[in-house]
C-alpha positions as CSV (number, residue, x, y, z in Angstrom):
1,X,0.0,0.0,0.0
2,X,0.9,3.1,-0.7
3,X,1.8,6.6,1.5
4,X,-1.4,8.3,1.9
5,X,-1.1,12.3,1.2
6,X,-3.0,15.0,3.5
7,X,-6.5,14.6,1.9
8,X,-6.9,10.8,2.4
9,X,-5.6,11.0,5.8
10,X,-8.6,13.9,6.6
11,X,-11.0,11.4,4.9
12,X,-10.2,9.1,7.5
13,X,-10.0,10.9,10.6
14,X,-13.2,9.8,12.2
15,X,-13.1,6.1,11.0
16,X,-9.2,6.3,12.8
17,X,-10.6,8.3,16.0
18,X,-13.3,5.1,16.4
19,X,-10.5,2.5,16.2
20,X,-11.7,1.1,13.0
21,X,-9.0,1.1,10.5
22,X,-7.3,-1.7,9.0
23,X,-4.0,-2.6,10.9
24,X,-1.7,-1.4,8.2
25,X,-4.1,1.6,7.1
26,X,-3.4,3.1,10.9
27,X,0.3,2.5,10.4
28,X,0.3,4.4,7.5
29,X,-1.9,7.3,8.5
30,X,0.1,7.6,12.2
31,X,3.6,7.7,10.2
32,X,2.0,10.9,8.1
33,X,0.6,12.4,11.2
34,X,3.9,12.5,12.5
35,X,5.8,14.3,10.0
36,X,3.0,16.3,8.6
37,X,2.4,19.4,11.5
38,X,-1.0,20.8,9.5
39,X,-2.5,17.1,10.5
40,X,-1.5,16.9,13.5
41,X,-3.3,20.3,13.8
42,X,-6.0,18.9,11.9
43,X,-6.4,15.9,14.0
44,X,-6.2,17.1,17.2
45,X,-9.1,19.6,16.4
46,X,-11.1,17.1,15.2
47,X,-11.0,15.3,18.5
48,X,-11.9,18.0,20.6
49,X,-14.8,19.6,18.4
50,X,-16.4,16.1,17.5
51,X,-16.7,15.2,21.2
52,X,-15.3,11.8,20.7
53,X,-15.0,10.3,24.5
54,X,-19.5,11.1,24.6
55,X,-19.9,9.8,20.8
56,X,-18.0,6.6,21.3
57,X,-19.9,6.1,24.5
58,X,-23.1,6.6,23.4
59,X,-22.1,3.9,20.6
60,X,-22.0,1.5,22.9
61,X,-25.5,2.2,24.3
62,X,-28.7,1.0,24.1
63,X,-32.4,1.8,24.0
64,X,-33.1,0.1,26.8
65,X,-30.0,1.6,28.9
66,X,-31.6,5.1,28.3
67,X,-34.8,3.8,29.2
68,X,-33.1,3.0,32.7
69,X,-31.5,6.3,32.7
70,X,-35.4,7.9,32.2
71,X,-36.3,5.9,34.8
72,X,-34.0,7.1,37.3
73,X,-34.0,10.3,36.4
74,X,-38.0,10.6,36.7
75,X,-37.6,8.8,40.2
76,X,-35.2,11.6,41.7
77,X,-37.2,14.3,40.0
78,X,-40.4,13.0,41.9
79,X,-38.5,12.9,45.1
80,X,-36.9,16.6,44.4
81,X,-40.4,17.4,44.1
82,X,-42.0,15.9,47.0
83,X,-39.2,17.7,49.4
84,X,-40.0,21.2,47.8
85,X,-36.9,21.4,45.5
86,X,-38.9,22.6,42.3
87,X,-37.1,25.0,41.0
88,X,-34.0,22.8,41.6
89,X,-35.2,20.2,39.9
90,X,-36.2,22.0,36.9
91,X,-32.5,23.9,36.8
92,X,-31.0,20.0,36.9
93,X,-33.1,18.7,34.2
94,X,-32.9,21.1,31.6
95,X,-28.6,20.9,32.3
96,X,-28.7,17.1,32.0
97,X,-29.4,17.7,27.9
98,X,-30.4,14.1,28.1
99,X,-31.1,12.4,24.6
100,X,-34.6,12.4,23.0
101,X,-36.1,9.7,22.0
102,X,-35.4,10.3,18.3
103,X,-31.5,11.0,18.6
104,X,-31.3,7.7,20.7
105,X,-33.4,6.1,17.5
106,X,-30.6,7.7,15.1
107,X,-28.0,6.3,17.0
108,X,-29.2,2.8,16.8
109,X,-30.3,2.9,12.8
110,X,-27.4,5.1,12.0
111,X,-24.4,4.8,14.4
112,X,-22.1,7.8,15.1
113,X,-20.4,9.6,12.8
114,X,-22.5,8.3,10.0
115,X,-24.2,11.6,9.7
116,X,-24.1,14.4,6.4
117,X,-26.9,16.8,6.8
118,X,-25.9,18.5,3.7
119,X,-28.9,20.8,1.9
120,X,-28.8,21.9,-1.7
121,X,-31.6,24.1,-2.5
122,X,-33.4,24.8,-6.2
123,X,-36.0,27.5,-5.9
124,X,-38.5,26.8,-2.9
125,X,-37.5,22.8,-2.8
126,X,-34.8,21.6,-0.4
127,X,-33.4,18.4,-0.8
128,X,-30.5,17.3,2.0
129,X,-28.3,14.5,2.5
130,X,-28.8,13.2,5.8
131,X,-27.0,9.9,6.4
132,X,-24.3,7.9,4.6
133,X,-23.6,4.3,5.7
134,X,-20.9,2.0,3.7
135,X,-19.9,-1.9,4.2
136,X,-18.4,-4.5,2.0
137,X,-22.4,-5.3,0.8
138,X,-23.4,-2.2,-0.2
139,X,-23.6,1.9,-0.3
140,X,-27.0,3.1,1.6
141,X,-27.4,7.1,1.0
142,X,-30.4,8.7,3.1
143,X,-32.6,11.7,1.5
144,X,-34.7,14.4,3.0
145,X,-37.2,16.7,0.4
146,X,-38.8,19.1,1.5
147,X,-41.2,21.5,-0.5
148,X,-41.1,25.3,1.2
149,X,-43.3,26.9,-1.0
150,X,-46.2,24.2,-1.7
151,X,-45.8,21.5,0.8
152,X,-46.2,18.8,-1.7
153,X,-44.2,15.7,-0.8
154,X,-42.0,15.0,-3.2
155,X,-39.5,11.8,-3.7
156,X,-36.6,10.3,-6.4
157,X,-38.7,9.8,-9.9
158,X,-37.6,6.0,-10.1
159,X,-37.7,6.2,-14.1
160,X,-35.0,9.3,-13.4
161,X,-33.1,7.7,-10.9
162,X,-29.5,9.6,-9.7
163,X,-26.4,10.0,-11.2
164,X,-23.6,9.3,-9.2
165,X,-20.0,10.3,-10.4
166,X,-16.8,9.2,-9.0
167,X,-12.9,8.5,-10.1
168,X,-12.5,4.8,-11.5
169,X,-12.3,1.7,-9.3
170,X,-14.3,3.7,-6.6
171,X,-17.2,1.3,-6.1
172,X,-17.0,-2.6,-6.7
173,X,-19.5,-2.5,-9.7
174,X,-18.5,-6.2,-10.1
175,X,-20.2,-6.9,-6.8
176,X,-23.3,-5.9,-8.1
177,X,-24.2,-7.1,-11.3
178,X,-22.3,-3.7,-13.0
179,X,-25.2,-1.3,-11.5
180,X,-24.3,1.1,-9.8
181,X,-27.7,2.7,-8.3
182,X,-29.3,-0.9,-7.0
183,X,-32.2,0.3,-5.5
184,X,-35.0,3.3,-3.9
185,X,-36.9,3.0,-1.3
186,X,-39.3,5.0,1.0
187,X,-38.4,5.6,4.5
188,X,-39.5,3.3,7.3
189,X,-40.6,7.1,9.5
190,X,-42.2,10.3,7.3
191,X,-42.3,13.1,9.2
192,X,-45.1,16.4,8.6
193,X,-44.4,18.3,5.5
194,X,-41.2,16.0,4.3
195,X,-40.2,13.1,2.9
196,X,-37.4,10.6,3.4
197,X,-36.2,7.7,1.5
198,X,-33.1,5.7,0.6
199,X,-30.8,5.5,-2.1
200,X,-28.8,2.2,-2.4
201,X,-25.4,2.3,-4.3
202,X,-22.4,-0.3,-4.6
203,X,-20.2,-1.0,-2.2
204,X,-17.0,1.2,-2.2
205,X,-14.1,-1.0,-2.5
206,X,-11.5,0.9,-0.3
207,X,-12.0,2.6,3.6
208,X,-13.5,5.5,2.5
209,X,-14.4,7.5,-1.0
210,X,-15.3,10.2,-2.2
211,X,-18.6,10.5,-5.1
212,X,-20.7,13.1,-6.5
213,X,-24.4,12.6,-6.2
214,X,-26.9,14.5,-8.9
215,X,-30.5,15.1,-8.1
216,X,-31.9,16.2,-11.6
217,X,-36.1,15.0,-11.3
218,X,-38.4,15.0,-8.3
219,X,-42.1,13.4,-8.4
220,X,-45.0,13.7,-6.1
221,X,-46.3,11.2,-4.1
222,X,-49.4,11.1,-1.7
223,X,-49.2,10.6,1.5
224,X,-51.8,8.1,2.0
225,X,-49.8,6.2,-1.0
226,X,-46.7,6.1,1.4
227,X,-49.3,4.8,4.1
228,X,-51.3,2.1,2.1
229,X,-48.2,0.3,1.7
230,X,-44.7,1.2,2.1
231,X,-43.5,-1.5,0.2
232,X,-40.5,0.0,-2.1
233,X,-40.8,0.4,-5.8
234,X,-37.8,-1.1,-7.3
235,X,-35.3,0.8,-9.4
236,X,-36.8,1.2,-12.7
237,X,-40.1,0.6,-11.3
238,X,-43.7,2.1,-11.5
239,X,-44.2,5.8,-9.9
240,X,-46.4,7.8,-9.3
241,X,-48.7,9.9,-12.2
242,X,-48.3,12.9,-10.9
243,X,-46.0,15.7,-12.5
244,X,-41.9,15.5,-12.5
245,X,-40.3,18.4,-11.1
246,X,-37.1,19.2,-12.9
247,X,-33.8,20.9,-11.0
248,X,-30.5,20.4,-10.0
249,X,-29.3,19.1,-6.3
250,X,-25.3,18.2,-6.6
251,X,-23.6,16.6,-3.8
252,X,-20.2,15.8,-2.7
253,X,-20.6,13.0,-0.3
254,X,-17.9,11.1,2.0
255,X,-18.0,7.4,2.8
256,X,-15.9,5.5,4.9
257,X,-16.6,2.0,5.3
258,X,-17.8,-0.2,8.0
259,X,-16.7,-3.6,9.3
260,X,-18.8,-6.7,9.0
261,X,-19.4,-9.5,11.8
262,X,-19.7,-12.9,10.5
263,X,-20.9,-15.5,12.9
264,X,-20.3,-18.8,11.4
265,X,-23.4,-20.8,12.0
266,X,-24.1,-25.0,11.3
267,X,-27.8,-25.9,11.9
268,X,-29.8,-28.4,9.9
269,X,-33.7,-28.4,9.2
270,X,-35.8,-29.8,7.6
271,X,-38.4,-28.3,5.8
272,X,-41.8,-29.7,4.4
273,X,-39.4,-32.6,3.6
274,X,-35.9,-31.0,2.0
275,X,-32.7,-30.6,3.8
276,X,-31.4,-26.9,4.7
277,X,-28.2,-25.8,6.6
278,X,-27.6,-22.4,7.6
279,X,-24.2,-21.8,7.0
280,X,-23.2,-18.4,8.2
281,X,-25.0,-15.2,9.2
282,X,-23.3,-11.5,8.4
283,X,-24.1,-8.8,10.2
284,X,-23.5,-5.2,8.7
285,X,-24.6,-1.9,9.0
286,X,-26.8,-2.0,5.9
287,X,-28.2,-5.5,6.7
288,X,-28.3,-9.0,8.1
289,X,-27.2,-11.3,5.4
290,X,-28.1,-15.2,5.7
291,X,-25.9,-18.2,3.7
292,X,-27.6,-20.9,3.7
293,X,-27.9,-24.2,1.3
294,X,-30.5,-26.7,0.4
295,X,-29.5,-30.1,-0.9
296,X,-31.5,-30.3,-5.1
297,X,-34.4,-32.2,-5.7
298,X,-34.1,-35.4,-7.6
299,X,-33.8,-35.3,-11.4
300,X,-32.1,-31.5,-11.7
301,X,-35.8,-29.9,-10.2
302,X,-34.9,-26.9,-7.7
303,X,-36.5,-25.3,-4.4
304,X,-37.4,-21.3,-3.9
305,X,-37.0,-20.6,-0.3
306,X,-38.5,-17.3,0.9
307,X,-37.1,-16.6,4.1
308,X,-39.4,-13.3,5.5
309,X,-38.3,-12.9,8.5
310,X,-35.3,-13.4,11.5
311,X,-37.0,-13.3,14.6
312,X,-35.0,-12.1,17.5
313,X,-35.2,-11.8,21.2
314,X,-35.1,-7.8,20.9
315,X,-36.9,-7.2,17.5
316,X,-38.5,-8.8,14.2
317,X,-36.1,-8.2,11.5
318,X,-37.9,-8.4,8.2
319,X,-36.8,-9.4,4.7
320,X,-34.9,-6.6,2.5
321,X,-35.3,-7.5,-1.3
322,X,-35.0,-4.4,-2.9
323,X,-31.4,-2.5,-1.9
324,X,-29.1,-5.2,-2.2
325,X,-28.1,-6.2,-5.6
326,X,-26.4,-9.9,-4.4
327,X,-22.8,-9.9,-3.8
328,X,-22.8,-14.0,-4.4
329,X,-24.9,-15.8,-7.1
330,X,-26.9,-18.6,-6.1
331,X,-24.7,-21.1,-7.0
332,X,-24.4,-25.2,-7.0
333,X,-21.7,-27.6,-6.0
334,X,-21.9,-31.5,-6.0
335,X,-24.4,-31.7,-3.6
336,X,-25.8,-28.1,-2.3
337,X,-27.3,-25.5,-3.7
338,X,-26.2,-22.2,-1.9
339,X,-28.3,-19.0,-1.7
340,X,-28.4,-16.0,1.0
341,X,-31.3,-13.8,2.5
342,X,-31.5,-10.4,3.5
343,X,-33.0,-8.4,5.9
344,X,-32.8,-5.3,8.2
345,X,-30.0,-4.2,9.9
346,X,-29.4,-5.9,13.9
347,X,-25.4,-4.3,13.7
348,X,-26.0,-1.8,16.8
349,X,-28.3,-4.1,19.1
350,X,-26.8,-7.6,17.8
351,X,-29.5,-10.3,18.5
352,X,-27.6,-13.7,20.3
353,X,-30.2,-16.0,19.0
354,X,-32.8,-16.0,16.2
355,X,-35.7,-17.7,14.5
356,X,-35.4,-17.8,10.5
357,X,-39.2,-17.6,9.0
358,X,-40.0,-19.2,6.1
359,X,-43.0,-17.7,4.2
360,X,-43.0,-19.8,0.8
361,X,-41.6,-22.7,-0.6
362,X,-41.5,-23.1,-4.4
363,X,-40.6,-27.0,-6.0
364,X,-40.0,-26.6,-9.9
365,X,-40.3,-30.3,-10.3
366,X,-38.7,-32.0,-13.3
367,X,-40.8,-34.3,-15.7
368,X,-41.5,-36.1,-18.8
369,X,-44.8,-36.4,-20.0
370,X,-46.3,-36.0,-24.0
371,X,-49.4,-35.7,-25.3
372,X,-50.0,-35.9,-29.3
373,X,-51.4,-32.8,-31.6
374,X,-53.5,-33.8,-34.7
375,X,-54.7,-30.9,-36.1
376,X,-57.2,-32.1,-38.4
377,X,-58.6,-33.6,-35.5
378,X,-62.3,-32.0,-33.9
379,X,-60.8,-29.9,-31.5
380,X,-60.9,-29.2,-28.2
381,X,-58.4,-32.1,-27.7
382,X,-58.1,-33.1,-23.6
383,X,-55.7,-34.7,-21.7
384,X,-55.2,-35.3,-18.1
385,X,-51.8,-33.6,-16.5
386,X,-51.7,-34.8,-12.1
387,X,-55.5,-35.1,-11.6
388,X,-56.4,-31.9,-14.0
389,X,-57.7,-31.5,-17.1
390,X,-55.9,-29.7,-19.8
391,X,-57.4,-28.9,-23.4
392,X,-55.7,-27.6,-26.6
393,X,-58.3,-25.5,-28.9
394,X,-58.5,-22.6,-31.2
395,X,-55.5,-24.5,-33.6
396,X,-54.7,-22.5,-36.5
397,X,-52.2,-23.0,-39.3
398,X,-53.1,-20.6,-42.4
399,X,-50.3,-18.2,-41.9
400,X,-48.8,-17.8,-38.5
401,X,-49.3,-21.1,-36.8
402,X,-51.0,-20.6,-33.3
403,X,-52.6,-22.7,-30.3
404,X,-55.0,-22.0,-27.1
405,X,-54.2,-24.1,-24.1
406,X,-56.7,-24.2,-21.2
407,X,-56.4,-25.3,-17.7
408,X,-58.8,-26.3,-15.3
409,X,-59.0,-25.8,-11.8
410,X,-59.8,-26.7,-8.2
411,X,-59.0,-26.4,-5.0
412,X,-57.1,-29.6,-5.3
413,X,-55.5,-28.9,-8.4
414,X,-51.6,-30.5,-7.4
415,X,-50.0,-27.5,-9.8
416,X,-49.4,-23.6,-10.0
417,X,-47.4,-22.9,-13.6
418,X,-46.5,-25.7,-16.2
419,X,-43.3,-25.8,-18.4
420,X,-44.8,-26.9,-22.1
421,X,-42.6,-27.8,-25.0
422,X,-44.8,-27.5,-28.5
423,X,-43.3,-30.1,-31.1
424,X,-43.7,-29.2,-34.8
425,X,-44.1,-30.4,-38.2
426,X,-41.0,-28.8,-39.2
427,X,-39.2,-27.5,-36.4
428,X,-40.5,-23.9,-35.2
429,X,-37.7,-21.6,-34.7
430,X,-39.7,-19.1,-32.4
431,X,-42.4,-19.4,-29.7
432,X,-44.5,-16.0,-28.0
433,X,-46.7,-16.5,-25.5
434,X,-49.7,-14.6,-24.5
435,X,-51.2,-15.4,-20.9
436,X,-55.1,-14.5,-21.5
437,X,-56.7,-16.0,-18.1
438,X,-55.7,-16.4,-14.9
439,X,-56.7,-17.0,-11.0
440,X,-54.9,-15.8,-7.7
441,X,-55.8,-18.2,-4.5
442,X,-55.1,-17.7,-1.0
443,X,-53.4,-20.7,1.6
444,X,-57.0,-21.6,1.6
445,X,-57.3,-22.4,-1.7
446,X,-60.2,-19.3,-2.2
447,X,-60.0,-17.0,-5.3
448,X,-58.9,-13.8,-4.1
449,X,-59.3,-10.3,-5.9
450,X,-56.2,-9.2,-7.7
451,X,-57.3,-5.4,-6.4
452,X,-57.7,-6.0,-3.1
453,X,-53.5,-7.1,-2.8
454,X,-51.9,-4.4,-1.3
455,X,-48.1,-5.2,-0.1
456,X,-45.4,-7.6,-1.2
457,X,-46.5,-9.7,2.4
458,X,-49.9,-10.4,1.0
459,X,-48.4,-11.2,-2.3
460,X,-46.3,-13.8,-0.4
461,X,-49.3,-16.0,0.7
462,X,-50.8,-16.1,-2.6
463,X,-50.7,-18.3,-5.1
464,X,-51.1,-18.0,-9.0
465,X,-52.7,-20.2,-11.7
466,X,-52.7,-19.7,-15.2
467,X,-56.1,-20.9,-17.2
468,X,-55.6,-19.8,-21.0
469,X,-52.5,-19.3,-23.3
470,X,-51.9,-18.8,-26.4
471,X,-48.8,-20.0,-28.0
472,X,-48.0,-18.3,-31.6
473,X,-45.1,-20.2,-33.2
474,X,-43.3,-19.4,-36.4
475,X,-41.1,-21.3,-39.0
476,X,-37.8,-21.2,-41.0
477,X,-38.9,-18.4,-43.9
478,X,-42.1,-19.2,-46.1
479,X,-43.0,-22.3,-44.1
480,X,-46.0,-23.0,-42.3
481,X,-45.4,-25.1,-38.8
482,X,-47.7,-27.9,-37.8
483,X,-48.2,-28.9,-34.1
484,X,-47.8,-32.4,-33.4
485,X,-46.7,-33.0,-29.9
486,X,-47.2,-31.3,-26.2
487,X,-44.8,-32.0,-24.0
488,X,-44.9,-31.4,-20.3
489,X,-41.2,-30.5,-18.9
490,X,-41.9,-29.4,-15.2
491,X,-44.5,-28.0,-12.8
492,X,-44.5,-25.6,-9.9
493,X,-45.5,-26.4,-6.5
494,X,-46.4,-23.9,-3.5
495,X,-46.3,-24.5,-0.3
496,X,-46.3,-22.5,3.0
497,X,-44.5,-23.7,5.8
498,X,-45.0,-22.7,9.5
499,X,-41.5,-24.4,10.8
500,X,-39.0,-22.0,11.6
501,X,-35.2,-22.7,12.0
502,X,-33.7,-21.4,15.1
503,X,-30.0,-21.1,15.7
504,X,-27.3,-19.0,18.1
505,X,-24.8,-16.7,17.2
């Protein structure tokens, strides 16, 4: 590594202060302090206007140690006051400058010395950057808007998203699938008259970094839309109808990375009949990642675990899909498949043992089945696929040659989607599909309104079923294609498990 100049060593002042540097990192920076007097100015300024021994202290503190603080504090203010010491009591209290409740919160989401508060301001609209947390999983930038003139709330456009700007080799794009903004979200809390929300970027690669961040398009949202279901719209997503405000909100931001704690975990379950280990939880200031793997099903089929949940002693931690663009594939070996969940951050208040909820199991079971195509034949033509009833109708072959398939159902119906393979008479070299009918069920096995589904939880415990395709398929030039064959590759399979897998760290 090497010498760092005046300007890295000021980017990494308060990461050094908090004892967080890498070994050789520290050796480095103490051997330019040294020699370099306008650092040593530098740094010893820094430690006594940042108020390092209280910030460090409060760190390490909890939620429920200020509730005992409250506590006693409220308990020698009521005795003050029963012995006539009012006016003392009142003098005391207001020079205790005791944490609110909402600082203590920001300590425990945020951690100390995560904090930006820088405002850039085009015409009456205010946008600030509050918060900046970094790890080796990802970049989590924290917004404020807020609209001084008409008090509209106003959020990211997700079809505009940010631009972000930054010397080469900055972030680990490689990490994360070569994107470098990876998600928006809304935030968890929205105060009166703002709103807050999340950008996620890729992790920097080294212990800090430096990036510009542009603002260029704002959009309206409701606030009963933020209410009804704060479910995050992924990057790219939908958003809201409302006019885009154009503007420009540039930002210089400093990040210096966080240290991850991996607890290496080896607990085996089984789950509605397949094999799971967890291998290892990691736990990070922008999340709690799970490793786990799952042995394959027979014949090359596969499993979908949704894990929803890590239930801890403290708090329930819930799942976090869309911020994290995967550091790891899901990848095989000769006997495991490994895969990894995330959810919310437990990297203040670590939990010492936790329940993992599963919400959904998906089997994409493997088979072999074929049923013949004779077009000249009175249509509909009916087969029976696992106890259902499947019909192909509406066959066509002047021009483009095309084909209806129909499902029944019922509440036993054993399947969810099925995998068909359409054999011609010659070989088509393109298939489209077009799904024209369909059904959503509950655990119960009841229809259930599409317009009545509200958040990606309720999505979770539903199950869809196709009833009508239509298959358009198209030849080599001038040829016409002629069905012949259906053949029945794999179906899905839902279930929803109540086990959960409990382990220590």
């Amino acid at each position: 590594m090497e010498d760092i100049d005046c300007e890295q060593s000021r980017r990494v002042v308060k990461k050094y202060k908090q004892g967080k540097l890498a070994k050789k990192k520290r050796e480095k920076l103490e051997a330019h302090v040294s020699q370099c007097p306008d650092c040593r100015q530098y740094f010893q300024e820094y430690r006594l206007n940042s108020g390092k021994g209280i910030k460090e202290w409060l760190a390490k503190t909890t939620p429920r140690f200020w509730g005992m603080v409250m506590i006693g504090c409220l308990c020698l203010a009521a005795a003050a006051f029963a012995f006539g010491g009012v006016d003392k009591v009142a003098g005391w209290w207001k020079s205790m400058r005791m944490p609110t409740e909402d600082s203590v919160a920001e300590i425990e989401q945020y951690g100390i010395g995560n904090e930006v508060h820088v405002s850039q301001r085009d015409e009456d609209v205010e946008v600030t950057i509050t918060h900046v947390i970094a790890d080796d999983l990802q970049t989590f930038v924290y917004y404020e808007v807020e609209d001084h003139a008409e008090n509209r709330l106003l959020r990211l456009d997700y079809s505009q998203p940010p631009r972000v700007n930054s010397e080469k080799g900055v972030f680990d794009i490689g990490r994360s699938h070569g994107q470098l903004v990876n998600g928006l979200k809304d935030g968890d809390q929205q105060p009166e008259g703002k709103y807050r929300g999340r950008i996620t970027l890729a992790p920097i690669k080294e212990d800090s970094a430096v990036f510009d961040l542009q603002i260029n398009m704002l959009r309206e949202v409701s606030a009963e839309d933020l209410a009804d279901s704060n479910d995050p719209y992924p990057y790219g997503g939908p958003h809201s109808a409302e006019p885009a405000l154009d503007g420009e909100w540039e930002f210089t931001i400093e990040a210096d990375k966080e240290e991850i704690i991996e607890k290496p975990v080896d607990v085996e379950a089984d789950i509605e009949g397949n094999r799971i280990v967890i291998d290892q939880v990691r736990i990070a200031p922008t999340g709690t990642l799970v490793d786990y793997k799952y042995e394959p099903g027979p014949d090359g089929s596969d499993r979908f675990f949704y894990f929803d949940r890590l239930i801890g002693e403290e708090k329930t931690y819930q799942r976090e899909d869309l911020g994290l663009v995967y550091a790891e594939e899901q990848h095989r070996d000769s006997q495991w498949v490994h895969s990894q969940a995330m959810f919310d951050s437990m990297y203040r208040a670590p939990e010492e043992s936790l329940q993992l909820g599963v919400a959904r199991l998906e089997e994409y079971i493997t088979t072999d089945e074929s049923f013949p195509i004779d077009p000249d034949k009175e249509e509909p033509q009916s087969f029976s696929f696992k106890g259902t009833e499947i019909s192909i109708t509406d066959i066509n072959i002047d021009g483009e040659t095309s084909l209806t398939i129909k499902e029944g159902w019922d509440k036993d119906r054993e399947f969810e989607r099925v995998q068909y393979d359409i054999r011609t008479e010659p070989e088509s070299v393109s298939v489209s599909q077009e799904e024209k009918d369909g059904i959503l069920v509950d655990e119960e096995g009841n229809k259930f309104d599409p317009n009545q589904v509200q958040t990606w939880d309720e999505m979770e415990k539903l199950r869809y079923f196709p009833l009508e395709n239509t298959y358009t398929l198209s030849g080599n030039g001038s040829k016409e294609v002629k069905p012949i064959e259906l053949r029945i590759s794999s179906y899905q399979k839902t279930y929803f498990p109540a086990e959960t897998i409990s382990f220590d760290l």
